[in-house]
C-alpha positions, 0 to 999 in steps of 0.5 A: 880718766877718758882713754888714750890710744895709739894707733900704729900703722905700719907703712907698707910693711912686708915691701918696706922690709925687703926693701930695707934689706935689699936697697936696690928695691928702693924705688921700684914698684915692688909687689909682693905675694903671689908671682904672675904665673901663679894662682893667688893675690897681692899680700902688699906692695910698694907705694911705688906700685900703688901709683898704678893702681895695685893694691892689697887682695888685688888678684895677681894677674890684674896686678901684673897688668897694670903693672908689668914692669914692677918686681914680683916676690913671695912673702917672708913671713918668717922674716916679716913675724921676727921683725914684728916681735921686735915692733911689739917691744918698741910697742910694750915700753909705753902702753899699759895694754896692747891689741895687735890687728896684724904683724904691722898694726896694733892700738896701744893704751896710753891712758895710764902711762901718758896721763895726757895727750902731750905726753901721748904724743910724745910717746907716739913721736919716740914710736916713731924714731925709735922704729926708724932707728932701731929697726929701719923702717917707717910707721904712721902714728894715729892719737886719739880718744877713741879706737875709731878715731885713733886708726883714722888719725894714723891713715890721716898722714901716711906714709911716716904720718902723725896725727891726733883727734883730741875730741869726738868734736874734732872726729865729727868736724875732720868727718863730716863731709867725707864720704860714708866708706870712711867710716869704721865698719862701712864696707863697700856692700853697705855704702852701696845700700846707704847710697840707694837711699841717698845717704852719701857722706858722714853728714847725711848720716847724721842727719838720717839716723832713724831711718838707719837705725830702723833699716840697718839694726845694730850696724846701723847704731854702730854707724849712726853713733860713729857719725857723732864720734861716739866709740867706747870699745876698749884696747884689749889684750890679745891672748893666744887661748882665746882664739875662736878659731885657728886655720892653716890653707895651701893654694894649688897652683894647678887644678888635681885629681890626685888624692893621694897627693890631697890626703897627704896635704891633708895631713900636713895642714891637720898636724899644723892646725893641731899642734896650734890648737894643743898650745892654745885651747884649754877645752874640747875643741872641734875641727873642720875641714872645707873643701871646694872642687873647681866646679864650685862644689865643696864641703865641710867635714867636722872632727873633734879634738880632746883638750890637752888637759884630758 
């Protein structure tokens, strides 16, 4: 049977909970990570804040620029990992498998559990009221036969979107003019290299495959064959041991020389790291700290950590 996924998307997720638990939010260009006279980035914001260009991983000076009059906030990510685990409830009553990408965004396998794509869509209907019902907040449903196709589909509509891409016809035919960067895995940095050498949207791809194939490797198949909506990767079930890596960071909101202070941090950050790592890791494993003075010159230390079973 060809797979059927689900993509779900939430819609500006941390901004949408606030705003859900604070109404006199609605409207505003809310902007939501560090506040303007802190060091750090935007974690999210509004729709309302997007129309002045702020988005996600912008620095929070520039966000503050051009958006002086928004409302600024740290995030709650106690709160926002609670709401998650409710989503993830919705999610599990119809997907036989689930592979979550962040607290607001998962691929559902529906394959089994739908049988067909009217099924699936309804199911992805029901994702969406129940999560409007139940929890208040709003989310844009992608259905498709691929990942690939299932993530497009969920950004095709958003905000409180629903779409679905049957076909790898119906992938190529919705893609094939739009520019290379739409593609899963085309980054800024590659579309800049296709563009040197005149490959601009989906269609010149297609039509220069070999050429990519040759300079760009693996990647270059992986995109050539996305070209023809060719995606087989399955949905996979997230487990917590099988983690490559686990980490724990602090942003100093001034520059410091007090060591004593950076051993203390140190040691908090390597007790959460390690707490994580004993739940989790079922072998040996190795830490590492990294390091970086603001001159720009850092390091990397390494320790080893028995396995809980030793």
């Amino acid at each position: 049977m060809k797979q059927i996924i689900i993509h779900v998307d939430m819609d500006a997720f941390y901004a949408s909970v606030e705003v859900r638990d604070d109404p006199s939010l609605a409207g505003k260009p809310l902007i939501i990570g560090a506040l303007p006279t802190e060091r750090g980035v935007v974690a999210t914001c509004s729709y309302e804040a997007r129309k002045y260009g702020v988005h996600s991983a912008m620095n929070i000076k520039e966000a503050y620029r051009r958006c002086p009059h928004g409302v600024y906030m740290h995030p709650n990510f106690e709160k926002y990992r609670a709401v998650s685990e409710q989503l993830r409830k919705i999610w599990y009553d119809y997907a036989v498998k689930m592979e979550p990408i962040a607290l607001d965004e998962a691929y559902l396998d529906v394959t089994y559990s739908a049988g067909d794509f009217e099924r699936a869509g309804e199911m992805a209907r029901e994702i969406k009221a129940r999560t409007r019902k139940e929890l208040g907040l709003t989310c844009s449903v992608g259905v498709a036969y691929s990942k690939t196709a299932a993530k497009t589909a969920s950004e095709e509509k958003k905000p409180d979107g629903y779409f679905e891409i049957r076909t790898a016809e119906d992938f190529v035919k919705l893609m094939i003019d739009r520019d290379v960067k739409s593609l899963y895995t085309v980054g800024a940095k590659t579309a800049e290299k296709l563009n040197r050498i005149g490959i601009y949207t989906v269609r010149d791809i297609r039509e220069r495959k070999d050429e990519i194939l040759e300079r760009f490797g693996k990647h270059g198949q992986l995109i050539t064959e996305l070209s023809f909506g060719i995606d087989d990767r399955k949905v996979i079930e997230y487990k917590p041991e099988d983690a490559k890596s686990l980490s724990r960071e602090v942003t100093f909101q001034e520059d410091t020389e007090n060591y004593r202070m950076l051993d203390d941090v140190l040691v908090l950050l390597a007790l959460s790291v390690e707490d994580r790592a004993t739940t989790a890791c079922s072998t040996t494993c190795w830490c590492c700290w990294h390091f970086r003075s603001k001159t720009g010159q850092g390091g990397t230390v390494f320790t080893e950590r028995a396995s809980r079973s030793s």
